[in-house]
N, C-alpha and C positions, 0 to 999 in steps of 0.2 A: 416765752411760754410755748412749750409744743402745740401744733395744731390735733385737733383727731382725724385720724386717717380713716376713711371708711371705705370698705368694699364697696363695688357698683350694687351689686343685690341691696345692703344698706339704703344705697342712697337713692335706689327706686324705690324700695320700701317708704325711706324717709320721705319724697315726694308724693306718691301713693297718697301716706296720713294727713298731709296737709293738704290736698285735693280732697280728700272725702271728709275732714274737719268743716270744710268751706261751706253752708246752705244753701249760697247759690248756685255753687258748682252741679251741687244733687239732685237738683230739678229745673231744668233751666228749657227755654224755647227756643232755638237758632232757625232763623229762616237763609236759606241760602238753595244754590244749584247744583242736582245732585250731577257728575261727573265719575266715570270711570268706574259704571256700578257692575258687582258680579255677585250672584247667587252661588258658593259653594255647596257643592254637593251636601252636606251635612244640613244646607238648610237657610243655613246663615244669610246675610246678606251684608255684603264689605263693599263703602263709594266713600267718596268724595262730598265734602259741601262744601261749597266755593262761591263768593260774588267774585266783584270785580278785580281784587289783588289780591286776597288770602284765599286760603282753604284748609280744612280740619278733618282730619280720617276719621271716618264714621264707622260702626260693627252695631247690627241690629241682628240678634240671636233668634233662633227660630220660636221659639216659643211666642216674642213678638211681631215677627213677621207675617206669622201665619193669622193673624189678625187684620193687615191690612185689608182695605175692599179695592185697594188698585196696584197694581205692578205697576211699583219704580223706574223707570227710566232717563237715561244721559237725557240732559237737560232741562230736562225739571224740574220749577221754582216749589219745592216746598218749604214745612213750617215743620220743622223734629222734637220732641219732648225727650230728654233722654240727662244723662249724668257727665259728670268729665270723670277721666278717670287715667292709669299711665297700665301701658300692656307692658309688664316688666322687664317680660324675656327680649322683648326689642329697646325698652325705652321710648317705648311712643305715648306718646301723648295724644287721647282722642276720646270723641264723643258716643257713648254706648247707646243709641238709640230703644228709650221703649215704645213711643209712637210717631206716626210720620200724618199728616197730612197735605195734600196740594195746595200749594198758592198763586194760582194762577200757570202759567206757563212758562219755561226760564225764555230768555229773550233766542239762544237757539234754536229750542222747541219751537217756538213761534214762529222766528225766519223758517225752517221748515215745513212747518204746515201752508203758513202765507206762501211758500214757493207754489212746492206739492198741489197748490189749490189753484192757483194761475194757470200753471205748465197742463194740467187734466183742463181747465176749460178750455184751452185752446187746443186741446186735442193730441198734445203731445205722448201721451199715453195710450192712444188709442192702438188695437191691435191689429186695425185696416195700416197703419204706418209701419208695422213691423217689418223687417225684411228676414226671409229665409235665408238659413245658413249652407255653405256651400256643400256639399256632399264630400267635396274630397279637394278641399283646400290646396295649393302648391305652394303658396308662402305666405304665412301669418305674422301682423306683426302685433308686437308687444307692446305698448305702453304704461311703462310703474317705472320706480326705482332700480336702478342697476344694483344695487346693493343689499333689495330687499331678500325674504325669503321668496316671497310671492314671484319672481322672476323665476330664482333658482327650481321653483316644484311645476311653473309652469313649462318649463323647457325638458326639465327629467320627466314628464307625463308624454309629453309629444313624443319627444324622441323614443320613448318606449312605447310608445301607440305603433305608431311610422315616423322611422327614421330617415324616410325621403320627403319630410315634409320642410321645409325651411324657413326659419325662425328671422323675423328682421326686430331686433331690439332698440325700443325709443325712449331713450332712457330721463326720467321728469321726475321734479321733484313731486312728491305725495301728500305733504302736508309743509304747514307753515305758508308765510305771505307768499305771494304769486306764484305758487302752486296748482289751484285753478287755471291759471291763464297758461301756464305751459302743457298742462295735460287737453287745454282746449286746441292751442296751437300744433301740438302733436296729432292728434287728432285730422284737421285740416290738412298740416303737410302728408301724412297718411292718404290721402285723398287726391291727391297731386300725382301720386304715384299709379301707373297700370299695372303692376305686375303683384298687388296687396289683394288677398282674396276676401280677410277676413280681419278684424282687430280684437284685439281682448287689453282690457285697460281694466285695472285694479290695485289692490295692494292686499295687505293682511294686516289684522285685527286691529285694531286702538280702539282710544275713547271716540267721543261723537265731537269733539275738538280736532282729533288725529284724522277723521275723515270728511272731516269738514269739506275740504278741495270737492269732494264731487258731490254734496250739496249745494257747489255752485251753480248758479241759471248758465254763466258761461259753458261750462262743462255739455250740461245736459242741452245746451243748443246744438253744439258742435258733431253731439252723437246723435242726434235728431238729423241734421244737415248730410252727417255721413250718406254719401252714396253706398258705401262697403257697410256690410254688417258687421254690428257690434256686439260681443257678449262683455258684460263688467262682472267682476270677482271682486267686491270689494269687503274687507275683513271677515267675518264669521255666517253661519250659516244664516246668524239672527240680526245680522244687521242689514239696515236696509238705508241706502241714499236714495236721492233724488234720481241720479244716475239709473240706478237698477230699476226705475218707473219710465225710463225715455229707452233704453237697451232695445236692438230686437231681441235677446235673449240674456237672462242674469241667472249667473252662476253663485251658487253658495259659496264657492270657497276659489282660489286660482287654482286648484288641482282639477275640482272638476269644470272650472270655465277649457281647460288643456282637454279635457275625455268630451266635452259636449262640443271641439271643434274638430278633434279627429280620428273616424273610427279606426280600428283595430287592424291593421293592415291585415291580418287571418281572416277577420269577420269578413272586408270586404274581398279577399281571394274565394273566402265561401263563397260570398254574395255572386263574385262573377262567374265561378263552375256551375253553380245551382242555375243561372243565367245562360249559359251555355249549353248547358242539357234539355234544357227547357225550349232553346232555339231550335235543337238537334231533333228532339222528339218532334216539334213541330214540324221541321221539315221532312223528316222523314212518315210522317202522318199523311202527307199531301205529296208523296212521291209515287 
C-alpha cells in the first residue's frame, strides 16, 4: 500500500490542527526563566522560557504586551498564560503568550541582585574609588575574545581616532566555565606591566547567560584592585553587569569604550595651538 506523500506546508498545516484540537494546548500556564528576551520594533516581544534543561520559544504580540505593569527581563522567574501553537514558515514549535506575570526572581536575577547588593555596601561602587582616564593614553590594552567583533571595532575606532596610540591585545575567553577567572587573571597580569595606561575589557551583545563572566564577584574585584583605569563595553547599550558598577568608566558599546579612551588626534592638535596662542598672548602681555 502507497504511503501519502505530503508537502511540508501540509504537514505544518497538519501539525498546526492537532495542536489547536488539543484544550490544553489553548490555555495553558508554564512557569519558567525568561532568557534571550528582545522587544521588536513592531512591538512584539520574542524570549525564551527555560528551567533547568529545556526551553520553549515564546512570541507575545503587542496588543498583549502592552498590558503588562512590568518590563520583562533575562532572568526572570515568571508564570505565562498563552496557547501552543507551530510558526509554519519555520516549523517552530512555541508558546504565543497572552499574559505574563512574575514569580519570584529566576535564580540569576537573584545571584545578581545578591552580588550588586554586597559589592555597593562595601563600597565598591563608590565614585570617591573611580580613577580618572588618562588624557592621552600611549598603549592600551584589550581584554575580550580575539575572535570577537568587539575586539575588531575596538581597534578600527582607535586606530582612526590616533593611529600612534598602541594596542596590547589579551585575548580570554568571554563566556562559558572559567571565563571569569581568566578575564580576572587578565586583568591582574595587566597590572604587572609599566608601560599599560589604560584597560578596556568587554565584549558584545548576548543573553544574560552569554554575559554572565562579568557578573562574576572575581571579575569585579580585579577591576576594583586595578591600579590602571578601567573602562568595560560589555554587549548593548541596555545591558548592564556587575562589571560596569566597579568600572572607573562604562562604555555602552566597545566602539564607544575606543572614542571615550582616545581623543581625536585633530581635536587634541586644536587643543595644543589654542594652548600655544594662549601662552604666546600671555607672554607677550607681560613684555
Amino acid at each position: 500500500m502507497k504511503s501519502t506523500v505530503l508537502t511540508v506546508q501540509q504537514l505544518n498545516d497538519y501539525v498546526r490542527t492537532l495542536l489547536s484540537r488539543d484544550p490544553l494546548l489553548q490555555k495553558l500556564h508554564v512557569r519558567g526563566e525568561i532568557s534571550n528576551f528582545k522587544v521588536h520594533t513592531s512591538g512584539h516581544m520574542y524570549f525564551s522560557l527555560k528551567d533547568r534543561q529545556d526551553r520553549i520559544q515564546c512570541v507575545m504580540f503587542k496588543q498583549n504586551a502592552q498590558n503588562l505593569k512590568f518590563l520583562p527581563k533575562d532572568g526572570m522567574e515568571v508564570i505565562v498564560t498563552g496557547r501552543v501553537s507551530i510558526y509554519t514558515r519555520d516549523g517552530l514549535y512555541q508558546l504565543y503568550v497572552d499574559d505574563m506575570e512574575q514569580s519570584g526572581l529566576g535564580a540569576l536575577h537573584l545571584a545578581f541582585e545578591e552580588l550588586k547588593k554586597k559589592l555597593r555596601e562595601e563600597g565598591l561602587f563608590d565614585d570617591t574609588h573611580k580613577k580618572p582616564l588618562p588624557l592621552l593614553p600611549q598603549k592600551i590594552a584589550v581584554i575580550t575574545s580575539h575572535a570577537g567583533a568587539a575586539v575588531r571595532d575596538i581597534i578600527r575606532v582607535i586606530h582612526n581616532r590616533n593611529s600612534h596610540v598602541d594596542i596590547l591585545i589579551v585575548p580570554v575567553a568571554v563566556q562559558g566555565e572559567g571565563a571569569a577567572r581568566q578575564i580576572a587573571r587578565a586583568i591582574d597580569y595587566v597590572n604587572t606591566r609599566a608601560d599599560i595606561d589604560l584597560i578596556i575589557t568587554g565584549r558584545g551583545g548576548g543573553s544574560i547567560e552569554e554575559l554572565w563572566a562579568f557578573n562574576e564577584e572575581i571579575v569585579a574585584r580585579a577591576i576594583y584592585n586595578s591600579s590602571i583605569p578601567a573602562i568595560t563595553a560589555i554587549g548593548h547599550e541596555t545591558d548592564f553587569t556587575i562589571a560596569d558598577f566597579v568600572a572607573d568608566v562604562r562604555a555602552a558599546t566597545p566602539s564607544n569604550a575606543a572614542e571615550l579612551a582616545v581623543p581625536e588626534a585633530s581635536y587634541m592638535q586644536s587643543f595644543i595651538d589654542s594652548l600655544k596662542n594662549y601662552l604666546l598672548n600671555a607672554i607677550m602681555e607681560n613684555i
